[in-house]
N, CA, C and O of each residue as an XYZ file, in Angstrom:
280
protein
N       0.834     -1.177      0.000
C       0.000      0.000      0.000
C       0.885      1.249      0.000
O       1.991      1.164      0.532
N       0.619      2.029     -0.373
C       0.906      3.270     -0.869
C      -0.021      4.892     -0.292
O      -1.026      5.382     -0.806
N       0.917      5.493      1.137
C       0.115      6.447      1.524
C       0.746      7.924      0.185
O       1.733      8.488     -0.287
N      -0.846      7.842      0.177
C      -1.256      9.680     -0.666
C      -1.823     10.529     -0.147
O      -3.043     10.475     -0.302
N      -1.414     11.417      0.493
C      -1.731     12.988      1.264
C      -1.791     13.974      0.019
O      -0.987     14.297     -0.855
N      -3.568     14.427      0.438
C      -4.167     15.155     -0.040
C      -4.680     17.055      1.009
O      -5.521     17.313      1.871
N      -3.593     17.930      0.256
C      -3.628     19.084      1.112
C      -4.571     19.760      0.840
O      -4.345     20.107     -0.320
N      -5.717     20.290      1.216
C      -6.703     21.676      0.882
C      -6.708     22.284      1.644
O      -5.694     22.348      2.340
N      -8.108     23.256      2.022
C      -8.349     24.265      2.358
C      -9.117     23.731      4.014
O      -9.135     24.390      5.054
N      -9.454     22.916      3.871
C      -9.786     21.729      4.429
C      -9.178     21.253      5.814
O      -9.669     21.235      6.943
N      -8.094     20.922      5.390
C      -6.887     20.270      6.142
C      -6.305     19.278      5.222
O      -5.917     19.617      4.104
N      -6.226     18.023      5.661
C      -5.403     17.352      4.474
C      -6.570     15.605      4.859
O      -7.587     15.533      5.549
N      -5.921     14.598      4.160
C      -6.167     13.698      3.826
C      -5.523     12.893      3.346
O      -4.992     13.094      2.254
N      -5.333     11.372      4.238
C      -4.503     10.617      4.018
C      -5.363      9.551      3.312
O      -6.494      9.240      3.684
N      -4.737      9.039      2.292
C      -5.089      6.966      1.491
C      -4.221      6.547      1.246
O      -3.082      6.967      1.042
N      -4.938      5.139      1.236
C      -4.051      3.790      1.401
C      -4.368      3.439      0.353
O      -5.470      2.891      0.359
N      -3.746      3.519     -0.890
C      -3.979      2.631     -2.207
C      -2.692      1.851     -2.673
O      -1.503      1.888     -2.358
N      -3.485      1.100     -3.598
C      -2.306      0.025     -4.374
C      -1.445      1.082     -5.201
O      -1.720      2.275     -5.332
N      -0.537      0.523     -5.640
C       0.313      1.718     -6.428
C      -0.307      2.101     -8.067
O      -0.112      3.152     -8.677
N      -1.306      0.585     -8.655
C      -1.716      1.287     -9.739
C      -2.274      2.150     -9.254
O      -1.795      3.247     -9.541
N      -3.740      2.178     -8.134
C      -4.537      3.295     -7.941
C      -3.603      4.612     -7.279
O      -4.258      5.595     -6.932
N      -2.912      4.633     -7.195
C      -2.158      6.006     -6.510
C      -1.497      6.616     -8.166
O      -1.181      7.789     -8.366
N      -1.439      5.911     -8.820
C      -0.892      6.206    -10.250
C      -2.063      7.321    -10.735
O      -1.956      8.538    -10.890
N      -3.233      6.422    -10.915
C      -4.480      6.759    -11.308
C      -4.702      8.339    -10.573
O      -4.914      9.369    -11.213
N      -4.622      8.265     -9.471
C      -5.413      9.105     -8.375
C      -4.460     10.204     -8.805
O      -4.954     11.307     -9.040
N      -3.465     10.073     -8.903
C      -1.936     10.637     -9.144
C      -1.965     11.845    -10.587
O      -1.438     12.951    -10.705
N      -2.672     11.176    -11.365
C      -3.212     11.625    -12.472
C      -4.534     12.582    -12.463
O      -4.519     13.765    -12.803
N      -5.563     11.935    -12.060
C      -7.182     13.156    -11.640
C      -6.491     14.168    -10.586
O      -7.112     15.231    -10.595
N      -5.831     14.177    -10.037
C      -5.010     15.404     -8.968
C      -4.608     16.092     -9.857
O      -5.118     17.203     -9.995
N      -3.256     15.528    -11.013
C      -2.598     16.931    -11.775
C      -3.506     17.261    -12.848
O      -3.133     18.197    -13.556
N      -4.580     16.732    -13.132
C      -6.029     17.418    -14.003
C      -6.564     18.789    -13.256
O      -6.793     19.946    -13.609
N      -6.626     18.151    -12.227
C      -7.334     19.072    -11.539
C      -6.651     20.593    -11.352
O      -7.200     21.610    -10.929
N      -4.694     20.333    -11.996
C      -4.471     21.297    -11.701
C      -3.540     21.725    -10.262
O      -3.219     22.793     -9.740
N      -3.351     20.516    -10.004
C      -2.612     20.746     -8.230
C      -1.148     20.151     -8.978
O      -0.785     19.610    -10.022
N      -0.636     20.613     -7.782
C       0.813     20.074     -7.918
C       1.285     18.807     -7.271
O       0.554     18.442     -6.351
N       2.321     18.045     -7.520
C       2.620     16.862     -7.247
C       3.699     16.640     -6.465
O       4.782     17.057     -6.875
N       3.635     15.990     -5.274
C       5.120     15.932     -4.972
C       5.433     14.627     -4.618
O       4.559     13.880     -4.178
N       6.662     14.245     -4.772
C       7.310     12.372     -4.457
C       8.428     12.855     -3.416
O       9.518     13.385     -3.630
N       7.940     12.576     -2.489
C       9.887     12.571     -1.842
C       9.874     13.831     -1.340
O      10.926     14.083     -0.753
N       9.106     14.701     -1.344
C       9.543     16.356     -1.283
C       9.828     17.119     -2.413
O      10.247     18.275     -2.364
N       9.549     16.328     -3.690
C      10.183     17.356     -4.952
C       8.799     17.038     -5.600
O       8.075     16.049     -5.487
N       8.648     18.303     -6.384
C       7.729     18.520     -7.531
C       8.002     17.508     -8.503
O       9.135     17.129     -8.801
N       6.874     17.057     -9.017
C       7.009     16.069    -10.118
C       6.212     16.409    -11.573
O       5.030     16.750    -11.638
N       6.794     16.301    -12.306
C       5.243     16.149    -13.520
C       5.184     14.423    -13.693
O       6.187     13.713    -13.770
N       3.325     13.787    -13.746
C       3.170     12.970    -14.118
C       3.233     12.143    -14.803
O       3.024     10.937    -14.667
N       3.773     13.220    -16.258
C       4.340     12.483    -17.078
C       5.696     11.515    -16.931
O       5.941     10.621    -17.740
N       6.487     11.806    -15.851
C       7.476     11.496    -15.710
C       7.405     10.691    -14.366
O       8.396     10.550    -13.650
N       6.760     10.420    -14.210
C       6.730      9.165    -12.854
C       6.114      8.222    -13.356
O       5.155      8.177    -14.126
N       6.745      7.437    -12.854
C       6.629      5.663    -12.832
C       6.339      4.728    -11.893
O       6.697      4.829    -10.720
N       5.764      3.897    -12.301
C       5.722      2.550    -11.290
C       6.541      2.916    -10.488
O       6.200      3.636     -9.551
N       7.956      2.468    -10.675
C       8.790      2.144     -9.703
C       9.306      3.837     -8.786
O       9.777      4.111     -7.682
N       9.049      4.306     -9.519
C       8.862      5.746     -8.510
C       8.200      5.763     -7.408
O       8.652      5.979     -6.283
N       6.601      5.429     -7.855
C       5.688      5.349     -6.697
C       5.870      3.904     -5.451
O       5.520      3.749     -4.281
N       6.446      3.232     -6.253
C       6.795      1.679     -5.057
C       7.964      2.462     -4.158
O       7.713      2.439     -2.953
N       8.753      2.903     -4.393
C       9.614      3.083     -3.971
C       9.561      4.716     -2.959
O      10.519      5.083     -2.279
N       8.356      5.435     -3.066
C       8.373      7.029     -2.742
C       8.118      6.324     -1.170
O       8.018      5.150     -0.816
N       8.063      7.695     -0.374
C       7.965      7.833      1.388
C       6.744      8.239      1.473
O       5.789      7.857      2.149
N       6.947      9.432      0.364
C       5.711     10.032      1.299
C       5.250     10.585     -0.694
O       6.056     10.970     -1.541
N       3.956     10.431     -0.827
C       3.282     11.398     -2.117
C       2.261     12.506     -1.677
O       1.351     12.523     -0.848
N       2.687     13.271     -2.413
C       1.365     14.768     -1.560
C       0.799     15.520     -2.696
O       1.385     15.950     -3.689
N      -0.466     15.603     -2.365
C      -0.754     16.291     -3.586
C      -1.771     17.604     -3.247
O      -2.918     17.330     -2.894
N      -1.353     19.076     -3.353
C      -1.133     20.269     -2.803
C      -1.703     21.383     -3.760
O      -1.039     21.891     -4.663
N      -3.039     21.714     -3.455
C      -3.400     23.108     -4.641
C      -2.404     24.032     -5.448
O      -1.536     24.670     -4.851
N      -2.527     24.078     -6.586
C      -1.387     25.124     -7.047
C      -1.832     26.237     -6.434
O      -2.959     26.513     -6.021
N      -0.513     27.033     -6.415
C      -0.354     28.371     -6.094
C      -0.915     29.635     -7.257
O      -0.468     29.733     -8.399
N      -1.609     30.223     -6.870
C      -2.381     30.882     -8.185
C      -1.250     32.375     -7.735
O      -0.742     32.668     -6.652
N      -1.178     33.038     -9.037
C       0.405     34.271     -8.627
C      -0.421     35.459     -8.625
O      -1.623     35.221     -8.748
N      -0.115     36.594     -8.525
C      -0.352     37.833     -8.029
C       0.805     38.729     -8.723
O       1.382     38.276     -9.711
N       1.191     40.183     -8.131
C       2.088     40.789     -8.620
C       3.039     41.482     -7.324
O       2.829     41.678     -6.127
N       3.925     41.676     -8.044
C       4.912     42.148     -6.559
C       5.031     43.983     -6.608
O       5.643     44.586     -5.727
């Protein structure tokens, strides 16, 4: 099993999925537009793998940051 922390506005949210479904889930998250992280680093989905996700600590998946001006 494979924990996926889900951050909102909310608080957050932890699951226990198999690694295909964290793949899956992994995917409707960066649709949605949030950002991804494995390990502590930003990821794009395109670029993670199976053995990425068998192998991650921790996966989080975190509203993007919408920008402003300085």
């Amino acid at each position: 099993m494979v924990k996926f922390r889900i951050l909102d506005d909310k608080g957050d949210t932890v699951l226990e999925l198999q690694p295909e479904e964290t793949m899956e889930k992994m995917r409707q998250e960066a649709e949605r537009g949030r950002w991804l992280y494995l390990n502590g680093e930003v990821v794009n989905i395109d670029h993670v793998t199976m053995e990425d996700i068998n192998k991650a600590n921790e996966i989080v998946s975190t509203p993007m940051l919408k920008g402003g001006s300085l």
